[in-house]
Backbone as CSV, one residue per row, in Angstrom:
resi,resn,N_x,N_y,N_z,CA_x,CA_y,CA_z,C_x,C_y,C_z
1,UNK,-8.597,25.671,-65.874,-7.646,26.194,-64.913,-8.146,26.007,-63.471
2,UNK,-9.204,26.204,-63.844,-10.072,26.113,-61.813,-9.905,24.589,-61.427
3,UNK,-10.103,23.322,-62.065,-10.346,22.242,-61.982,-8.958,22.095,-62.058
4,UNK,-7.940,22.181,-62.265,-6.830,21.807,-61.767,-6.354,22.592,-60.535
5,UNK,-6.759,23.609,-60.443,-6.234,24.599,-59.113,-6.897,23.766,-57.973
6,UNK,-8.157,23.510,-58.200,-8.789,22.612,-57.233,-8.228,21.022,-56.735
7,UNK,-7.646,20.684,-58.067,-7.251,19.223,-57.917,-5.819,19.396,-57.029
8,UNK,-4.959,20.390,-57.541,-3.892,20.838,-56.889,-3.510,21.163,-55.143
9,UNK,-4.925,22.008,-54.701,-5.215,22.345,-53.771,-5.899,20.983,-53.095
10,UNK,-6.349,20.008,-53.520,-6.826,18.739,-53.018,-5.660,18.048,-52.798
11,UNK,-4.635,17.708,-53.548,-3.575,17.168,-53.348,-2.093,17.968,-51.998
12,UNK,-2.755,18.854,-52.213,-2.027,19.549,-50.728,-2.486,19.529,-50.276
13,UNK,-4.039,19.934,-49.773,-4.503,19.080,-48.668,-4.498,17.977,-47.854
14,UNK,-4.274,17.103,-48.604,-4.065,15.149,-48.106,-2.558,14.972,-48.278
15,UNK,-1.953,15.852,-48.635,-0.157,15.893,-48.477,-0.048,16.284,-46.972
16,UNK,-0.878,17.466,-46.862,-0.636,17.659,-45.356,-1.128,17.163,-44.654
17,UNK,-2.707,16.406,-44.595,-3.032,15.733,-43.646,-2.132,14.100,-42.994
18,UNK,-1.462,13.968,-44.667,-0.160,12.797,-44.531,0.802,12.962,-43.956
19,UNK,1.021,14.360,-43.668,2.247,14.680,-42.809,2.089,14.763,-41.904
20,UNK,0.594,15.603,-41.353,0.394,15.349,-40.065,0.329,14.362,-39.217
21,UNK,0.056,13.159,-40.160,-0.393,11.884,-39.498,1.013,11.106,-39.021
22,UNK,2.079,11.581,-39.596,3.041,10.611,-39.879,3.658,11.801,-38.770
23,UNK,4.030,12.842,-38.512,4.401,13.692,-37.176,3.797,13.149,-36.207
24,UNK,2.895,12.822,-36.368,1.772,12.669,-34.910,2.424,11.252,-34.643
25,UNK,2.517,10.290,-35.574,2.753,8.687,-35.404,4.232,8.734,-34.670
26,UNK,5.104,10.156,-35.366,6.795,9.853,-34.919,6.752,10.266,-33.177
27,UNK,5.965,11.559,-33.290,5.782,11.596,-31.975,4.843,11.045,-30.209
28,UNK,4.556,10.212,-31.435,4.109,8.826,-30.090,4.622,7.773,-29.895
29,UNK,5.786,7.701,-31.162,6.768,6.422,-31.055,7.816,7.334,-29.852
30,UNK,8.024,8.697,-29.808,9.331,9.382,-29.435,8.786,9.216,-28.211
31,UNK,7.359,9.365,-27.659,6.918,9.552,-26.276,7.166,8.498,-25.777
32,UNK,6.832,7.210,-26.364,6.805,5.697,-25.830,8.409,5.123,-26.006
33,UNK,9.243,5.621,-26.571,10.440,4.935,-26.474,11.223,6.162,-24.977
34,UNK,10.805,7.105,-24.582,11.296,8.027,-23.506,10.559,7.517,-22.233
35,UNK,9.020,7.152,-22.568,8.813,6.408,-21.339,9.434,4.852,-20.892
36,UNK,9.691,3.806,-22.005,10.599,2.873,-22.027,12.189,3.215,-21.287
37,UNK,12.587,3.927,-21.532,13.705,4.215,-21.123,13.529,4.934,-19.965
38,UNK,12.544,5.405,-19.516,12.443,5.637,-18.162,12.408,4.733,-17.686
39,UNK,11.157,3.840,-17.330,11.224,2.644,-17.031,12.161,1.828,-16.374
40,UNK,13.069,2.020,-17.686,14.177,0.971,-17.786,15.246,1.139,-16.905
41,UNK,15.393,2.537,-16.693,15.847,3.415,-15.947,15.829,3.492,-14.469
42,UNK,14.487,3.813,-14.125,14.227,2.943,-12.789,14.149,1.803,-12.198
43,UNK,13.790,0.679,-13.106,14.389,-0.326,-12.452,15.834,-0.951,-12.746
44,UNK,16.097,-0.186,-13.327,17.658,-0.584,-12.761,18.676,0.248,-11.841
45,UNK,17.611,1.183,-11.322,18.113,1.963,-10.229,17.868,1.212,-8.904
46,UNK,16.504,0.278,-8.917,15.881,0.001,-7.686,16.693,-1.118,-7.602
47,UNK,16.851,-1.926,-8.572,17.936,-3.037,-8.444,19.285,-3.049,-8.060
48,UNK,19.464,-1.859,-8.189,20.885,-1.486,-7.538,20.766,-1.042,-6.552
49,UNK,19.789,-0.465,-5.798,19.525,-0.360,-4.105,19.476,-1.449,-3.628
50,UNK,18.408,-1.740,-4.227,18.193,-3.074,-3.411,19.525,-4.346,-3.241
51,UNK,20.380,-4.010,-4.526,21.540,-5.435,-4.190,22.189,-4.986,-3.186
52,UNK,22.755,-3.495,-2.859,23.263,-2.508,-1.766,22.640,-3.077,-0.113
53,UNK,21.568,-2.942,-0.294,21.156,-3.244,0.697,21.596,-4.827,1.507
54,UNK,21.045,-5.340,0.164,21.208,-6.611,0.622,22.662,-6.787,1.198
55,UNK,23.469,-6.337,0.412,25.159,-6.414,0.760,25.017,-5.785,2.215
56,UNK,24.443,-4.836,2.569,24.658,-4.222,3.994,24.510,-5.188,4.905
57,UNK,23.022,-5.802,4.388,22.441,-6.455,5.715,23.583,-7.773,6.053
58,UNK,23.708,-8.247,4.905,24.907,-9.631,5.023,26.024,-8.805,5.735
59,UNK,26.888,-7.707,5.699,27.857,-7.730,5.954,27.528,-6.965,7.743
60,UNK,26.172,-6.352,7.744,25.753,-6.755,9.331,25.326,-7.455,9.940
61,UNK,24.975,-8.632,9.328,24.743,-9.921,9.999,26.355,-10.695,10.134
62,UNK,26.935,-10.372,9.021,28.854,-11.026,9.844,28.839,-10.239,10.677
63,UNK,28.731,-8.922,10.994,29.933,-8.172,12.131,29.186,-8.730,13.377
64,UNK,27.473,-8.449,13.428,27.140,-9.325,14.796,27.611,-10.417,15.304
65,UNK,27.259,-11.483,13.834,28.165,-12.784,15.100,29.250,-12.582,15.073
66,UNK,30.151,-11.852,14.435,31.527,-11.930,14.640,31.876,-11.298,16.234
67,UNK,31.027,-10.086,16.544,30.855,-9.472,17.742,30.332,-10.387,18.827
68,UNK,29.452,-11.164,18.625,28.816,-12.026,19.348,29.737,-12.910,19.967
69,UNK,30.543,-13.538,18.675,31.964,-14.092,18.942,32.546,-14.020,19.887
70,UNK,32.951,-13.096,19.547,34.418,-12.442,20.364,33.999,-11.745,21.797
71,UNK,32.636,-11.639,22.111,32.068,-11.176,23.252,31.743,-12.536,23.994
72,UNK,31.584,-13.574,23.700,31.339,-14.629,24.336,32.499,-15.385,24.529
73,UNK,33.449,-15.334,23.498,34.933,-16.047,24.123,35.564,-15.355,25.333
74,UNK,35.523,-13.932,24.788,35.722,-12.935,26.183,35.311,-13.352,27.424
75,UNK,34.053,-13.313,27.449,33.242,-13.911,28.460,33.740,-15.155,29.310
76,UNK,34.198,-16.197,28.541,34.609,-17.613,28.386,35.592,-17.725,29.536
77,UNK,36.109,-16.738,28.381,38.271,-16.579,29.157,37.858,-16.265,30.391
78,UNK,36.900,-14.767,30.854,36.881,-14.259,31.876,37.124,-15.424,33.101
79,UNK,35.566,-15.989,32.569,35.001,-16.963,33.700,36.151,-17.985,34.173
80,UNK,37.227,-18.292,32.865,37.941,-19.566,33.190,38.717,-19.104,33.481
81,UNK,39.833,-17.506,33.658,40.533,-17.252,33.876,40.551,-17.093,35.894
């Protein structure tokens, strides 16, 4: 009876150390797929500033020369008028 209580109690032992191992394994896959998706997360945030930006700067580089434009024809007319 002892030699099986023992064998019994051995086999729950390494049942649980199997479970622990396999909790521990799920929860470093769960940590590393949350930091992935952070990640992933931020740069596709920064990529979307940054295309923003870029759109700004282009559409303030038209309004200058467009300003530039129209301030120098002004100018133009003045002189020839």
């Amino acid at each position: 009876m002892a030699m099986k209580m023992r064998q019994s109690l051995a086999q729950i032992e390494e049942e649980f150390r199997e479970q622990m191992e396999r909790e521990q394994n799920r929860s470093e896959r769960l940590r590393r797929t949350a930091v992935s998706r952070t990640r992933r997360r931020l740069i596709a945030r920064a990529k979307k500033r940054s295309s923003m930006r870029y759109w700004l700067l282009v559409l303030s580089l038209i309004a200058t020369a467009v300003g530039v434009a129209i301030g120098m024809l002004a100018t133009l007319n003045y002189l020839l008028a």
